[in-house]
C-alpha positions as CSV (number, residue, x, y, z in Angstrom):
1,X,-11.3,-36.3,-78.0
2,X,-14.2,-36.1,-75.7
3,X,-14.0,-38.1,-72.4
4,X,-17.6,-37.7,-70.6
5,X,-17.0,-39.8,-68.0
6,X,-13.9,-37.7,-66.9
7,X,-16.1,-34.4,-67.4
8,X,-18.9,-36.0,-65.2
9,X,-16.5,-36.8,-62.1
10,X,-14.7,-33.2,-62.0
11,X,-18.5,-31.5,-62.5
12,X,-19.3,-30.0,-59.1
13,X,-22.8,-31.3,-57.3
14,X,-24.9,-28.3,-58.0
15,X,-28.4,-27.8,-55.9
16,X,-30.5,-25.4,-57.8
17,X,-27.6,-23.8,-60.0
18,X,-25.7,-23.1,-56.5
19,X,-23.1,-25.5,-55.0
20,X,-24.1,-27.4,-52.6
21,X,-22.2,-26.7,-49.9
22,X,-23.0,-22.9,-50.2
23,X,-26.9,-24.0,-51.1
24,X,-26.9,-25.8,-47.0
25,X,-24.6,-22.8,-45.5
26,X,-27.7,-20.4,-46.9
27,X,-30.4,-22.8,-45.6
28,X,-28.7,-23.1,-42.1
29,X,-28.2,-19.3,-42.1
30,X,-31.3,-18.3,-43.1
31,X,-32.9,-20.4,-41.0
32,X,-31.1,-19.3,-37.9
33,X,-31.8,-15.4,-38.9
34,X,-36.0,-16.3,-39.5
35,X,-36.1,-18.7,-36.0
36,X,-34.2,-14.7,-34.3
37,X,-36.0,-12.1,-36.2
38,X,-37.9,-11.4,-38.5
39,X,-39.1,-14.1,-41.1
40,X,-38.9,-12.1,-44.3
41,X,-34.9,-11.4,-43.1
42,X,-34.4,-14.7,-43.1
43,X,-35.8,-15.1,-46.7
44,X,-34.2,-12.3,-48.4
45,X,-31.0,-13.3,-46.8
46,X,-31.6,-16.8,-48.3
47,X,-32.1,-15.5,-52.0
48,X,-28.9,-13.4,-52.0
49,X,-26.8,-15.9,-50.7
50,X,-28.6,-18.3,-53.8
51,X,-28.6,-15.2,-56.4
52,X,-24.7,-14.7,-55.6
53,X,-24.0,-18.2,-55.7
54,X,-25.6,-18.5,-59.1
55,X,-23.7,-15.8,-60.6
56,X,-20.4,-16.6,-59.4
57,X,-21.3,-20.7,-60.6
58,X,-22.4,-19.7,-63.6
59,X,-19.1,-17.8,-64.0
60,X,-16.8,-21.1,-62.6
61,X,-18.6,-23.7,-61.5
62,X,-15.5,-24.7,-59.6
63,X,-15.6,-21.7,-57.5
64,X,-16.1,-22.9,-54.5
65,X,-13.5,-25.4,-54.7
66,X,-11.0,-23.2,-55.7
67,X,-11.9,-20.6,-52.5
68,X,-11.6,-24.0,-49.6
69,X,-8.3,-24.7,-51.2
70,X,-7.3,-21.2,-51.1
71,X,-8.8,-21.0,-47.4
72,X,-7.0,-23.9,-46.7
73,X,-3.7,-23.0,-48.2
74,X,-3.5,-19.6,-46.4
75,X,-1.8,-20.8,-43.6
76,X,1.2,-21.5,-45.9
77,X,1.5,-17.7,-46.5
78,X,2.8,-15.9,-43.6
79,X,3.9,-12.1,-44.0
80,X,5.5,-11.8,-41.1
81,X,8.1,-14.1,-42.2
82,X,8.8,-12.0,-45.2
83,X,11.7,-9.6,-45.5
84,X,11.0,-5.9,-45.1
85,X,11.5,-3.8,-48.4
86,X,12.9,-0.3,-48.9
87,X,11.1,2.3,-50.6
88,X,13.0,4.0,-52.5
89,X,11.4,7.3,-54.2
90,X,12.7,9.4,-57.2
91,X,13.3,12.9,-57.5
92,X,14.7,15.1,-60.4
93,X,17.7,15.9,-58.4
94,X,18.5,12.2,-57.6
95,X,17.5,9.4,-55.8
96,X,16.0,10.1,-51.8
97,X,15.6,7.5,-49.8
C-alpha cells in the first residue's frame, strides 16, 4: 500500500539534484573564494561541491540528514571514557602477551 502523502513529507528539499543546505554552503563558499581570488576558483569550487552533492544524493537522498544527526550525536561517543584493551598476540609456542 502506497502512501504518497507520507513519501512527500520524508522527501528532502532538493535545489538542482543537491540538498539544499549543501546547495547555499557551496554558494556562500564559492562566493567568498571568487570575492578573495581568483573568479574561476570560485567556480570550479562551486561545481564540485554541486557534482559531489549530486552523486552522494543520487545515492541517498537522505544523506545529508543522516551526516547532521551523526555530527550531532558525536558528542555522545567519547573514547576516552572507554576501557583500555589488552593485546594479546599468538605464537606457536604459546600465548605472549
Amino acid at each position: 500500500m502506497s502512501r504518497p502523502a507520507a513519501i512527500a513529507l520524508n522527501k528532502p528539499l532538493l535545489i538542482v539534484g543537491v540538498d539544499r543546505k549543501l546547495a547555499g554552503l557551496a554558494c556562500i563558499l564559492s562566493v567568498i573564494v571568487g570575492a578573495n581570488g581568483s573568479k574561476i576558483a570560485g567556480l570550479v569550487l562551486f561545481l564540485g561541491l554541486c557534482m559531489m552533492g549530486r552523486r552522494l544524493t543520487r545515492r541517498d537522498p537522505n544523506i545529508f540528514m543522516v551526516i547532521n544527526q551523526v555530527r550531532k550525536q558525536k558528542t555522545l561517543y567519547d573514547p576516552i571514557k572507554r576501557e583500555w584493551f589488552g593485546l594479546v598476540i599468538w605464537t606457536e609456542d604459546g600465548v605472549d602477551g
